[in-house]
C-alpha atoms as one frame of an Amber mdcrd trajectory, in Angstrom:
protein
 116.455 102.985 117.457 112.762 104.233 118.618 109.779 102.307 116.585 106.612
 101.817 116.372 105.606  98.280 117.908 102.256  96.287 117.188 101.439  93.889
 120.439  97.932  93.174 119.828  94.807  94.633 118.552  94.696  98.522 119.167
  97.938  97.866 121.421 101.225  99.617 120.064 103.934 101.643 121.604 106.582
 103.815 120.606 109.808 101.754 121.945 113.797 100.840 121.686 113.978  98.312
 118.580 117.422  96.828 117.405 118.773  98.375 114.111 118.022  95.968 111.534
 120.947  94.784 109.209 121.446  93.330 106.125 120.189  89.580 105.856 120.378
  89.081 102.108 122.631  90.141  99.467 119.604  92.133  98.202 118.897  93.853
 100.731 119.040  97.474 101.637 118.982  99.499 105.205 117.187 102.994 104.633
 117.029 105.578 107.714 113.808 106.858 107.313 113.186 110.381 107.020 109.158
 110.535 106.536 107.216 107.820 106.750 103.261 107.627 105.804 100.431 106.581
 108.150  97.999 105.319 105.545  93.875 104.162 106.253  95.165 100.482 105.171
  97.533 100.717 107.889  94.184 101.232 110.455  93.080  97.654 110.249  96.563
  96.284 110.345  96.781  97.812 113.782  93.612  96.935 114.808  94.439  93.130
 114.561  93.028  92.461 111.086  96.106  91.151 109.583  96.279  87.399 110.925
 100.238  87.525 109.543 101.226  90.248 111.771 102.682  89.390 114.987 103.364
  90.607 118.738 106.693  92.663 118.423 106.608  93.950 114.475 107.416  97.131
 113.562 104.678  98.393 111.558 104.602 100.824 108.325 104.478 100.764 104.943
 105.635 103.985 103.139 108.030 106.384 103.258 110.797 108.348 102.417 114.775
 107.863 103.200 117.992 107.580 102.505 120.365 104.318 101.835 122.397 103.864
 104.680 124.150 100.442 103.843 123.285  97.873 100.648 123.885  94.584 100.023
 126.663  93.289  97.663 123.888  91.972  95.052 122.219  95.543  95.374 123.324
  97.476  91.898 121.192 100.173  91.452 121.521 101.603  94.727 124.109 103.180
  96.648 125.067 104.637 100.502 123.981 108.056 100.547 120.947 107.862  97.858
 117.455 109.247  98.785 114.553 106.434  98.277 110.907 106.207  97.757 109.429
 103.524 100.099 106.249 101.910  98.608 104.525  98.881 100.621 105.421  96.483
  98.235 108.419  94.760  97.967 109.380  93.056  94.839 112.334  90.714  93.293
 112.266  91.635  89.635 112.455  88.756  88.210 109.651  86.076  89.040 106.474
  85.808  86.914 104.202  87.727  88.496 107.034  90.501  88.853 107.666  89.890
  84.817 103.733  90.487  84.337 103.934  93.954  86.388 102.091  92.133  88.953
 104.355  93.375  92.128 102.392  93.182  94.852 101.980  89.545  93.790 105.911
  88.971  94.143 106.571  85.221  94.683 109.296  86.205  96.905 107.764  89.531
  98.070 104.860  91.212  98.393 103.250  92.941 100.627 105.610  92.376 103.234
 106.394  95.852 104.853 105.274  96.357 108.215 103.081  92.572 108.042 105.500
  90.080 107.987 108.777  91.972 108.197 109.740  95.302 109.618 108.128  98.456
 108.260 108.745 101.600 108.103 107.644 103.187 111.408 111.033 103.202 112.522
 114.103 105.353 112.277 115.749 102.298 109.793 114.115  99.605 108.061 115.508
  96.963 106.135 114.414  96.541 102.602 114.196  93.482 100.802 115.429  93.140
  96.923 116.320  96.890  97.310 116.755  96.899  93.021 112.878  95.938  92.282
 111.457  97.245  95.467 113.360 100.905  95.978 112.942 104.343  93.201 115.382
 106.846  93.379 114.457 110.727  94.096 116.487 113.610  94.202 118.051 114.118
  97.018 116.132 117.917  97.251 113.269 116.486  96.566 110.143 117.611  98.707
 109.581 114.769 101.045 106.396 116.544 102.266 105.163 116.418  98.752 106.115
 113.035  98.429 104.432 111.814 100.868 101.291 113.377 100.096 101.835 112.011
  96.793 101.981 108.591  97.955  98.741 109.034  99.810  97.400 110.075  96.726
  98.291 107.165  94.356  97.053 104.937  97.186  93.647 106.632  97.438  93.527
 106.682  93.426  94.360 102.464  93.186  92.042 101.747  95.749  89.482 103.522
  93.854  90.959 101.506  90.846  91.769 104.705  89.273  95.731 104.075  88.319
């Protein structure tokens, strides 16, 4: 599958990547159908994240549909059309239980940092239940995206 590759500081390159799979029972593979290039992505690629390494696929957002779940996944199916935010989230730890997501003990902010993102023509999701929202499948992914852009302009401004 073609991806988008970090290698260093403003060094990336569209390339060959092999399709992820499922690690985890929880997991979920999505091929992506729009993804979002977001300003928080910018410093990412420019080398600001210290987790991100030479070889990761990078990407946050995005829009797609299921292409294969894991057997713990039960609010998901093959064939259902998913909104991709950048943080992934189990459900069920404290933070998660406070509505504090991005804080996941077992997630986070993981996307495109320390695990595959979304750049890609698949991406693997971890704990697909708490980190995946179903859409219609006619739903405008154009609008969707923009929408996404939106909300992430709005809580950076600490609007939402």
């Amino acid at each position: 599958m073609n991806a988008l590759v970090y290698h260093s500081a403003d060094k990336e390159s569209w390339q060959k990547m092999p399709m992820p799979v499922i690690q985890y029972s929880t997991d979920a593979v999505v091929k992506m159908k729009k993804a979002v290039i977001y300003e928080t992505d910018i410093p990412v690629m420019n080398g600001n994240a210290l987790s991100l390494t030479d070889g990761r696929i990078v990407g946050h957002e995005g829009v797609g549909v299921i292409e294969e779940v894991g057997k713990a996944v039960s609010n998901f199916k093959k064939g259902d059309h998913v909104l991709i935010f950048s943080t992934t989230s189990c459900g069920v730890c404290a933070n998660c239980a406070q509505g504090l997501y991005s804080l996941c003990e077992k997630g986070g902010k993981m996307l495109g940092n320390v695990i595959d993102g979304t750049q890609a023509e698949y991406v693997r999701i971890p704990y697909a239940d708490g980190s995946l929202f179903p859409i219609s499948a006619d739903a405008d992914e154009g609008v969707l995206v923009k929408l996404m852009l939106h909300l992430n302009t709005l809580a950076k401004k600490k609007v939402v």
